[in-house]
C-alpha positions in Angstrom: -6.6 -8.0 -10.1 -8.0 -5.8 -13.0 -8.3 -2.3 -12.9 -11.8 -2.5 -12.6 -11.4 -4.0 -8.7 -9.2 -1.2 -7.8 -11.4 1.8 -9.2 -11.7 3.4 -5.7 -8.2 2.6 -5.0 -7.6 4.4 -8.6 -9.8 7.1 -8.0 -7.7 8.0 -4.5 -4.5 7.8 -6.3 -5.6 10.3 -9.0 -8.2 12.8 -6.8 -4.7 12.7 -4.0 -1.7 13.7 -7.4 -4.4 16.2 -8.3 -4.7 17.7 -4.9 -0.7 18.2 -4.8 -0.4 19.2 -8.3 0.8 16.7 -10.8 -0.7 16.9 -13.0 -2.7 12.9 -14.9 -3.4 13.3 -18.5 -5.2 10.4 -20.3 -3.4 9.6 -23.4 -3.0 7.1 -26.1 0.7 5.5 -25.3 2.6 3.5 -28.2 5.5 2.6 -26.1 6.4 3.1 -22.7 9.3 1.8 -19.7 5.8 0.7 -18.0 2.7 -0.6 -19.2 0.5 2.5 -19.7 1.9 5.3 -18.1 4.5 7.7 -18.5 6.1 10.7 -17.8 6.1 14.4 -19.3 6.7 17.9 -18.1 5.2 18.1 -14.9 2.6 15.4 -15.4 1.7 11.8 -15.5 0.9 10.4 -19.3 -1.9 7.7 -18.3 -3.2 4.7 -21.3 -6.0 3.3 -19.2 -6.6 1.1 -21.5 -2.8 -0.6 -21.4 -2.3 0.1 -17.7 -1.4 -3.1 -15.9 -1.1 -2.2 -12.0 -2.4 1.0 -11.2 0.2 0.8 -7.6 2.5 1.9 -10.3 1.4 5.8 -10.4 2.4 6.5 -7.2 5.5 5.4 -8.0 6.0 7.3 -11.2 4.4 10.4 -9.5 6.9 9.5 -6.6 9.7 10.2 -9.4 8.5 14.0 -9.9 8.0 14.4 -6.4 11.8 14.0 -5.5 12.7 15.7 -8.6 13.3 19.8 -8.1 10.6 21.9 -9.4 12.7 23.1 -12.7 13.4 19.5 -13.5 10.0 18.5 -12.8 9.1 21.0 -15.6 11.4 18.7 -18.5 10.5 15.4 -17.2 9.9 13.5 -20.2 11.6 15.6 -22.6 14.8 15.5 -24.6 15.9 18.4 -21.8 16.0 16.0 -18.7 19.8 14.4 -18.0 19.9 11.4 -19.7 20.9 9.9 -16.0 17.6 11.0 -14.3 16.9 9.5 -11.9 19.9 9.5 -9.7 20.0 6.4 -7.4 18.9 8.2 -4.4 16.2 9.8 -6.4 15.0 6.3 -7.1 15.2 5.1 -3.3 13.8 8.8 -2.5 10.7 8.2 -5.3 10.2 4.2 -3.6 9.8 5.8 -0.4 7.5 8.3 -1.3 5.1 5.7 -3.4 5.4 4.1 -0.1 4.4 6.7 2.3 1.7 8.1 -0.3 0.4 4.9 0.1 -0.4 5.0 3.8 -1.5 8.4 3.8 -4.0 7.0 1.0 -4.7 4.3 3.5 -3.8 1.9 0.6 -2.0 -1.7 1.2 1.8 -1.7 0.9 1.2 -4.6 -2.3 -1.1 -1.9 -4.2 2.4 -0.4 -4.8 5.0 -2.8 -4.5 3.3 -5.9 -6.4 4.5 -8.9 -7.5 5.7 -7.8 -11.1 7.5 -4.6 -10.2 10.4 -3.2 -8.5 12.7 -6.4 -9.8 11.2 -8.4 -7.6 12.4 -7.2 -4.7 8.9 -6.3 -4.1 8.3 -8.5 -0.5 12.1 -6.9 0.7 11.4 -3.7 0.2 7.2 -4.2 1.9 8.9 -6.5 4.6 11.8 -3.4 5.2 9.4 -0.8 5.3 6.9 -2.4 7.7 9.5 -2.7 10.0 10.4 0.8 9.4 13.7 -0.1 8.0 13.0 3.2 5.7 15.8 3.0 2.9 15.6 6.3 1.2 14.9 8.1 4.0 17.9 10.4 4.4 17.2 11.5 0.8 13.9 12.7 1.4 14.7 14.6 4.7 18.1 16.2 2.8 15.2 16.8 0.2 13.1 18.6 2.7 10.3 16.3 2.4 10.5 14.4 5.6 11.9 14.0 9.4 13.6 10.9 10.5 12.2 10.5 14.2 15.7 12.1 15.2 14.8 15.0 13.7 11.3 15.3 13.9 11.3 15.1 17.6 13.7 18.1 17.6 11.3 19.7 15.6 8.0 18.8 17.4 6.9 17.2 13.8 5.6 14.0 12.7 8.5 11.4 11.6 8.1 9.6 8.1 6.0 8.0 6.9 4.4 11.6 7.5 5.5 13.4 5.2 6.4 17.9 5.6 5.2 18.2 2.4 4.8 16.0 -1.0 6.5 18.0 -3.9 10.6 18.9 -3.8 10.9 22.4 -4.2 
């Protein structure tokens, strides 16, 4: 699917990262891990014109999401730990593509398509639908979300609701 079928879908993803604060800048990109985007201090660097699968900015905006607000602000830089992510900030940044996807009302495959995620793709959609939610202890310890354990001691919403979208 070009990007050009998924404007609207685009359009959510970028008006929803704008609304939370991370902040999309449009920029020429010679290289990059993925086609067309990457990541700087406290924003997403976005090549429209070399983008592939726009399901994957959730995913790199999942990455500064789970990351605490002072590394947030050397993402991308020669400053950030050369072993950033961690592994659970990798499950936690998965799980938060996937639960900005549903508040987005967006299908699970926006995010997790065919050509991402090592093709573990259907595991990880087929997991999650059955709210096998791997990840999820990360992002409550994060203070991002409630297990239903927890979020009926609290009176709040369980994940895929989230308490709030950005780590402090």
């Amino acid at each position: 699917m070009s990007i050009q079928n998924q404007s609207s879908e685009l359009e959510k993803v970028l008006t929803f990262l704008n609304e939370i604060g991370i902040n999309v800048i449009k920029k020429e990109l010679q290289t990059s891990f993925l086609p067309g985007l990457d990541l700087g201090p406290n924003c997403l660097y976005i090549d429209f014109e070399k983008l592939l699968y726009p399901g994957d900015i959730l995913h790199e905006a999942g990455h500064l999401a789970v990351t605490t607000s002072a590394e947030r602000k050397i993402a991308g830089t020669d400053k950030m730990a050369s072993d950033w992510p961690s592994q659970g900030e990798e499950m936690g940044a998965i799980l938060w593509s996937f639960a900005a996807a549903k508040h987005l009302e967006l299908h699970s495959e926006f995010v997790f398509h065919p050509n991402g995620y090592k093709n573990e793709s259907e595991w990880l959609i087929s997991n999650f639908a059955s709210g096998n939610y791997i990840g999820l202890p990360f992002l409550e310890w994060a203070g991002l979300a409630l297990g239903k354990v927890n979020a009926a001691k609290e009176g709040k919403e369980p994940f895929p609701k989230m308490l709030k979208w950005l780590r402090d």
